[in-house]
C-alpha positions as CSV (number, residue, x, y, z in Angstrom):
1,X,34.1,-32.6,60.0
2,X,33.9,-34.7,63.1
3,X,37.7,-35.6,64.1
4,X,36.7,-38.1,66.3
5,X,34.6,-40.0,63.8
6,X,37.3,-39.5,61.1
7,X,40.1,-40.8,63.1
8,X,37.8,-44.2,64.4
9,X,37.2,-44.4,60.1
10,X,40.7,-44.0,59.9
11,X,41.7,-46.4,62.2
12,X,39.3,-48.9,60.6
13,X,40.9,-48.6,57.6
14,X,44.6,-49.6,58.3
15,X,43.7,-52.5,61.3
16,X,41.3,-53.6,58.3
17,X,44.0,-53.3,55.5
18,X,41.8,-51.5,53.3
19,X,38.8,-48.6,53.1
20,X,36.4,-51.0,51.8
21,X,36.9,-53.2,55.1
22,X,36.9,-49.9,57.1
23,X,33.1,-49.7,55.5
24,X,32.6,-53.4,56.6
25,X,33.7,-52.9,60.1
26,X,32.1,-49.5,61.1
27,X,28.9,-50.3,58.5
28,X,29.1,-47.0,56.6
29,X,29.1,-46.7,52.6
30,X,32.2,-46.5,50.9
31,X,32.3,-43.5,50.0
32,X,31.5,-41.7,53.2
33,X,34.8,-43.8,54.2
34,X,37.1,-42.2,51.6
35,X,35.8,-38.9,52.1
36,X,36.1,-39.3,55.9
37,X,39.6,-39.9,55.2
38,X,40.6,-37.7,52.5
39,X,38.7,-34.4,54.8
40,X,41.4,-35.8,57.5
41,X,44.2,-35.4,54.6
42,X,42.8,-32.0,54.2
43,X,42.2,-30.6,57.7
44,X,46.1,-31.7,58.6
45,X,47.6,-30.6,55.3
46,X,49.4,-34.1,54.9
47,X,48.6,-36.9,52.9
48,X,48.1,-39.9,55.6
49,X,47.7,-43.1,53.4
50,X,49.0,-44.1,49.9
51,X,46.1,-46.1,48.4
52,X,47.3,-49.4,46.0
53,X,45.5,-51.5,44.1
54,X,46.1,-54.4,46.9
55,X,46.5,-52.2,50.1
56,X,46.7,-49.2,52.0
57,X,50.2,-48.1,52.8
58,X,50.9,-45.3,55.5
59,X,53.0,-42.3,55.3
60,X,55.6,-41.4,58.0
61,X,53.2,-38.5,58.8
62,X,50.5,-41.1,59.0
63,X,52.9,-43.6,60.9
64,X,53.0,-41.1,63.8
65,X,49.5,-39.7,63.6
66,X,48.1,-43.2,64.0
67,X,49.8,-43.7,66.9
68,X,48.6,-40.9,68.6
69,X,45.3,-40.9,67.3
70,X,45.0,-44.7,68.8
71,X,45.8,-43.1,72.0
72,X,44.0,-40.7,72.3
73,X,40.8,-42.5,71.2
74,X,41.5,-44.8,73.9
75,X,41.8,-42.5,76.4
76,X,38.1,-40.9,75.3
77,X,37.2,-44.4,75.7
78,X,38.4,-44.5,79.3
79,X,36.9,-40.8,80.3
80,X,33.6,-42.1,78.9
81,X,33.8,-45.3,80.8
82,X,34.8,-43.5,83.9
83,X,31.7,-41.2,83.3
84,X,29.4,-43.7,83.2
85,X,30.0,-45.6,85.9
86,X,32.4,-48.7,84.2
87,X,34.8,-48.0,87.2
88,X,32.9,-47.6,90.0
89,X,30.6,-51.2,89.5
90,X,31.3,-54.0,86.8
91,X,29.3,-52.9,84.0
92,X,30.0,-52.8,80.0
93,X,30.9,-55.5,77.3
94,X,33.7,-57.8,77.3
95,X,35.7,-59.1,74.7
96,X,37.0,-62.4,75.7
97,X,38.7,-65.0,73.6
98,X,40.2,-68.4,73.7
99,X,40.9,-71.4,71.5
100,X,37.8,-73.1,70.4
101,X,38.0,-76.3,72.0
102,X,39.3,-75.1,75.4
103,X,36.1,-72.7,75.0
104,X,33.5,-74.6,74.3
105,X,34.2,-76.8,76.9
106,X,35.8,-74.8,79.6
107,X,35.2,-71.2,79.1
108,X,32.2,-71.1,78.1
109,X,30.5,-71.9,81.4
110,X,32.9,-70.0,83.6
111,X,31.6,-67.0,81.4
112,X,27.8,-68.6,81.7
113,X,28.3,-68.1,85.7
114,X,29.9,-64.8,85.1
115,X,27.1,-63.3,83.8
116,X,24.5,-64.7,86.2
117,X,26.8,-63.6,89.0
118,X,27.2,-59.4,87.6
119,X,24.1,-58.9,85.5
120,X,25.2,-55.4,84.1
121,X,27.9,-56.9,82.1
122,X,27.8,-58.3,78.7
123,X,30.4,-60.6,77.2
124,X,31.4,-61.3,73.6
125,X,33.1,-65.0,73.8
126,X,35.0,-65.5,70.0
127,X,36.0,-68.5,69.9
128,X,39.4,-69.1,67.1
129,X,42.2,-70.9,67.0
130,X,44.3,-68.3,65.3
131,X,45.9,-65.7,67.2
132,X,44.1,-63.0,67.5
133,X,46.1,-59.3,68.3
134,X,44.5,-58.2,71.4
135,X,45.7,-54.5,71.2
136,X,44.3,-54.4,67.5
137,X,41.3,-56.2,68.0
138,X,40.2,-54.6,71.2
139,X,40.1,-57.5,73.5
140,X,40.3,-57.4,77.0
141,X,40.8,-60.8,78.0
142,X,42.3,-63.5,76.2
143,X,43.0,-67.3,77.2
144,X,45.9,-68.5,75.6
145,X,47.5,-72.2,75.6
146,X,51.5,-72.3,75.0
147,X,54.5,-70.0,75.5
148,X,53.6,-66.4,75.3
149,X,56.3,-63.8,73.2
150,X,57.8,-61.4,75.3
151,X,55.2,-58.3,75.1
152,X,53.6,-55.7,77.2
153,X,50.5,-58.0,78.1
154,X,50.3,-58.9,81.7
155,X,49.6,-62.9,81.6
156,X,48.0,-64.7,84.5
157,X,49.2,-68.5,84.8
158,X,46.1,-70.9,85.2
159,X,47.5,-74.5,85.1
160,X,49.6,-76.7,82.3
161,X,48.1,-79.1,80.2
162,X,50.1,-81.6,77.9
163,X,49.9,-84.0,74.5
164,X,48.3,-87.6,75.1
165,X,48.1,-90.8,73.0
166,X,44.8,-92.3,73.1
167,X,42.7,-94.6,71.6
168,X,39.2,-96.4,72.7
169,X,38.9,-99.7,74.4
170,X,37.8,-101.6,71.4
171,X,40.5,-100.7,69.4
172,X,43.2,-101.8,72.0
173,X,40.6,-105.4,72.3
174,X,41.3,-105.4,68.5
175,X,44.9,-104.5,68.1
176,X,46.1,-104.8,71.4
177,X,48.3,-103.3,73.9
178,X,51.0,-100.7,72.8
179,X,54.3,-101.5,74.8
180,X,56.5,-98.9,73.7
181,X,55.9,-95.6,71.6
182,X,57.7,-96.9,68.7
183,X,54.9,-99.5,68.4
184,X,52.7,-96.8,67.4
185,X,54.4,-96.8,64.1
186,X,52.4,-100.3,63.3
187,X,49.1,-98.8,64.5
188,X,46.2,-96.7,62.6
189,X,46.8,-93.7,63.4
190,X,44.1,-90.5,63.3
191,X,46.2,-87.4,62.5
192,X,45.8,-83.5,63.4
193,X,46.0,-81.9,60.0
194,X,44.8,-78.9,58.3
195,X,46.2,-77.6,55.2
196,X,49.5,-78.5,56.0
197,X,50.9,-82.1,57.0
198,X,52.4,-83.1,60.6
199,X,53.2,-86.7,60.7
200,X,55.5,-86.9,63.7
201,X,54.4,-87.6,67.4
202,X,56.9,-86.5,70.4
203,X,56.0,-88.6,73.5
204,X,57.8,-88.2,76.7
205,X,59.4,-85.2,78.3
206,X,62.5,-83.1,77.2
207,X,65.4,-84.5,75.6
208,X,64.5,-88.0,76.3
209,X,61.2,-87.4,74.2
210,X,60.5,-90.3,71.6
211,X,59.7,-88.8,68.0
212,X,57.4,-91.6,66.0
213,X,56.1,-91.4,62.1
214,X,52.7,-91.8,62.1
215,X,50.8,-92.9,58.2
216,X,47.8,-91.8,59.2
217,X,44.2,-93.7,58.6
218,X,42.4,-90.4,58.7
219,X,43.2,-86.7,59.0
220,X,40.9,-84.1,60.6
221,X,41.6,-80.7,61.3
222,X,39.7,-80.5,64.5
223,X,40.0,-81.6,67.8
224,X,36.6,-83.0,68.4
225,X,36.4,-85.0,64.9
226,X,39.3,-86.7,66.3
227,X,38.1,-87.4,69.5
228,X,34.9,-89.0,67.6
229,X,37.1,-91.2,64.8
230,X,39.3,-92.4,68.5
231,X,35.9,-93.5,70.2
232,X,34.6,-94.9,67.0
233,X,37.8,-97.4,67.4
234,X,38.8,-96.2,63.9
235,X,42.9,-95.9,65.6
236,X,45.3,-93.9,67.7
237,X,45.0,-90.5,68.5
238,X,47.2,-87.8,70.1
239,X,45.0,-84.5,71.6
240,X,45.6,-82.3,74.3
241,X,44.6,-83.5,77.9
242,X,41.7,-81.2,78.5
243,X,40.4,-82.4,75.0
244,X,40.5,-85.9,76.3
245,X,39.5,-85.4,79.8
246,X,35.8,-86.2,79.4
247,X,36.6,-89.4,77.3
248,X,38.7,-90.6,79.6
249,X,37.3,-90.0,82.8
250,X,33.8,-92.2,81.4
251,X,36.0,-94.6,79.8
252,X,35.8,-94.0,76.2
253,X,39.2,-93.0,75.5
254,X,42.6,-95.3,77.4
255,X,45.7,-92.9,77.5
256,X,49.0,-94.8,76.6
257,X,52.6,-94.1,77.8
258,X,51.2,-91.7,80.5
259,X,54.1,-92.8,83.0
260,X,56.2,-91.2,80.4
261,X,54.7,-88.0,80.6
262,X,54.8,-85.1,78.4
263,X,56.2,-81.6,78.5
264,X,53.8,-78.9,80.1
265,X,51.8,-76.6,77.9
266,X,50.9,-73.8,80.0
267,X,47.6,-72.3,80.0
268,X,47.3,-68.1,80.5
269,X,44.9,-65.5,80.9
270,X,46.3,-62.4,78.8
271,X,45.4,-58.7,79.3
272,X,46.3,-55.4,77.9
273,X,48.5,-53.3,80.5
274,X,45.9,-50.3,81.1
275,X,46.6,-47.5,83.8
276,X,43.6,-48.0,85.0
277,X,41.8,-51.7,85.2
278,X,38.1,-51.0,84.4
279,X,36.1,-53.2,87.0
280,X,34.5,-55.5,84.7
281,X,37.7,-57.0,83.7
282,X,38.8,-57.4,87.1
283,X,35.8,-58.6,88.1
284,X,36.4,-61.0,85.2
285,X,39.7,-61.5,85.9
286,X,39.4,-62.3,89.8
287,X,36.0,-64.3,88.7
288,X,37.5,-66.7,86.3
289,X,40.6,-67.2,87.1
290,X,40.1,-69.6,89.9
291,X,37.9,-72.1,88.6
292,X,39.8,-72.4,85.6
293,X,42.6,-73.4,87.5
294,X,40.3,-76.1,89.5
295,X,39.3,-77.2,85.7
296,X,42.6,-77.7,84.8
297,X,43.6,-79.3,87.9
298,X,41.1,-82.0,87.3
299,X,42.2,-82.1,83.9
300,X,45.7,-83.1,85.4
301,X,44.4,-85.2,87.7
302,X,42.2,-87.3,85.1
303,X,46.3,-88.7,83.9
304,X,47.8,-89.2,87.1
C-alpha cells in the first residue's frame, strides 16, 4: 500500500463529502477508492470513516488522523517544491480566485501580464461568486470583496468600492430626473435576484442611509445582464462601482445620489499563512497588488 496515495484518496473523500467524489476529483475508479481507504482502516487498526447512505462521517480517530495527515501532505508538498526549484525562481501553478465580475474585468488582465512577465508560472483563474474555502480547496490567492471573518488568512487591502444607482440617459430623457432616493420608489426598477428576493435599496452612508422598496420591472441574477437591461433604458439599476465604471466613464450609465455616497466595501487579496511563502505567490502577490489598487482607484475616481 502506498500511504501517501491512500491518505491524498482519503483526503479526497471527506473535502468531497463522499468516495464517489473522491473518484471524481483524483479520476480513479471507485473501487480502487474504497479499497484505498479501507487498506488505510487496516494498516492503522482503526476504522477512519462511517459510510451512510447520504455521507461520510469521521471517527474521532479519523478526526485527528486527518488533521495530521493534511499536514503532513502539505509539508511533502513544500519539500518537493523546495526540491525543484519553486523557491528559489517563480515557477509552478497558481490557484487564484475572485468574484466573477471583478474577474473578468479586472483580474483577468493583471493575471494576462503576469504570465507574460514570469513565463515559468501557470495560473488557474476560477472565477465564482460563492465563497470558496481556500485551505480546502488549495488556493493560494484569493480576491475577495466585503468584510473578511476573523481567520488565519493574511489579507492584503487593495482599495473600497461601494453600491451605485444608475440608469442610462434615455431613460432619465423619458422619466426624468430623480431628486431624492425615495423617488425611486415610482421608477422601473431592474433588481439583483437569484433564487431568493431582495427588494430593498440602502443609499447613503451609515445611519443616515435611506432604505427604498423597489417593484422591480425585471430581475436578473447577474451583474452584467443588469448592466445591459440599465443601458437598454429598460429602468434603474443599483451595481457595484467597478461594475459600472466602464458605463459610466463612456456615458452609458448616469449615477444618481452620488453626493450622498455609500458605505465602503473593501476589496482584499487573501492568502493562506505558510512558513515559508513559495516565490510564485509573492511574485504574484507583489505583481498584482499594485495595479489593482490603481484599478480601483480609477474606479473611485469615475464617482467623484
Amino acid at each position: 500500500m502506498d500511504r501517501f496515495e491512500a491518505m491524498r484518496t482519503l483526503l479526497a473523500a471527506v473535502d468531497g463529502g463522499s468516495l464517489s467524489a473522491a473518484s471524481r476529483a483524483l479520476n480513479t475508479p471507485l473501487p480502487t477508492v474504497s479499497r484505498r481507504v479501507s487498506d488505510l482502516e487496516a494498516h492503522l487498526g482503526a476504522q477512519l470513516l462511517v459510510r451512510t447512505s447520504r455521507k461520510l462521517i469521521l471517527t474521532e480517530a479519523g478526526e485527528a488522523f486527518v488533521g495530521s495527515a493534511r499536514r503532513l501532505l502539505e509539508d511533502l508538498a513544500d519539500a518537493e517544491r523546495a526540491a525543484s526549484g519553486e523557491y528559489r525562481v517563480p515557477r509552478g501553478e497558481l490557484l487564484v480566485t475572485a468574484p466573477i465580475m471583478l474577474g473578468k474585468l479586472h483580474v483577468a488582465p493583471v493575471v494576462h501580464a503576469f504570465l507574460a512577465a514570469y513565463p515559468d508560472v501557470t495560473v488557474r483563474l476560477v472565477l465564482s461568486d460563492s465563497t470558496i474555502d481556500i485551505v480546502e480547496a488549495h488556493v493560494d490567492v484569493a480576491i475577495r470583496i466585503g468584510q473578511l471573518p476573523d481567520s488565519d488568512l493574511v489579507a492584503r487591502k487593495l482599495g473600497d468600492v461601494r453600491w451605485i444607482v444608475c440608469a442610462s440617459p434615455d431613460y432619465l430623457a423619458r422619466r426624468g430626473t430623480l431628486r431624492a432616493p425615495a423617488d425611486i420608489a415610482h421608477h422601473e426598477c431592474i433588481a439583483f435576484e437569484g433564487l431568493h428576493s431582495t427588494r430593498t435599496w440602502g443609499i447613503g452612508v451609515g445611519a443616515a442611509a435611506q432604505r427604498v422598496e423597489i417593484v422591480p420591472r425585471l430581475s436578473v441574477n447577474t451583474a452584467d445582464a443588469i448592466i445591459d437591461a440599465a443601458v437598454a433604458g429598460l429602468g434603474l439599476a443599483r451595481i457595484m462601482s467597478y461594475q459600472a465604471a466602464s458605463a459610466v466613464a463612456d456615458g452609458r450609465l448616469v449615477p444618481l445620489f452620488a453626493e450622498l455616497g455609500g458605505d465602503p466595501v473593501p476589496v482584499q487579496l487573501v492568502h493562506r499563512r505558510q512558513r515559508s511563502q513559495p516565490l510564485k505567490l509573492k511574485a504574484f502577490l507583489d505583481f498584482a497588488a499594485p495595479r489593482l489598487r490603481e484599478t480601483l482607484d480609477g474606479v473611485a475616481g469615475c464617482f467623484g
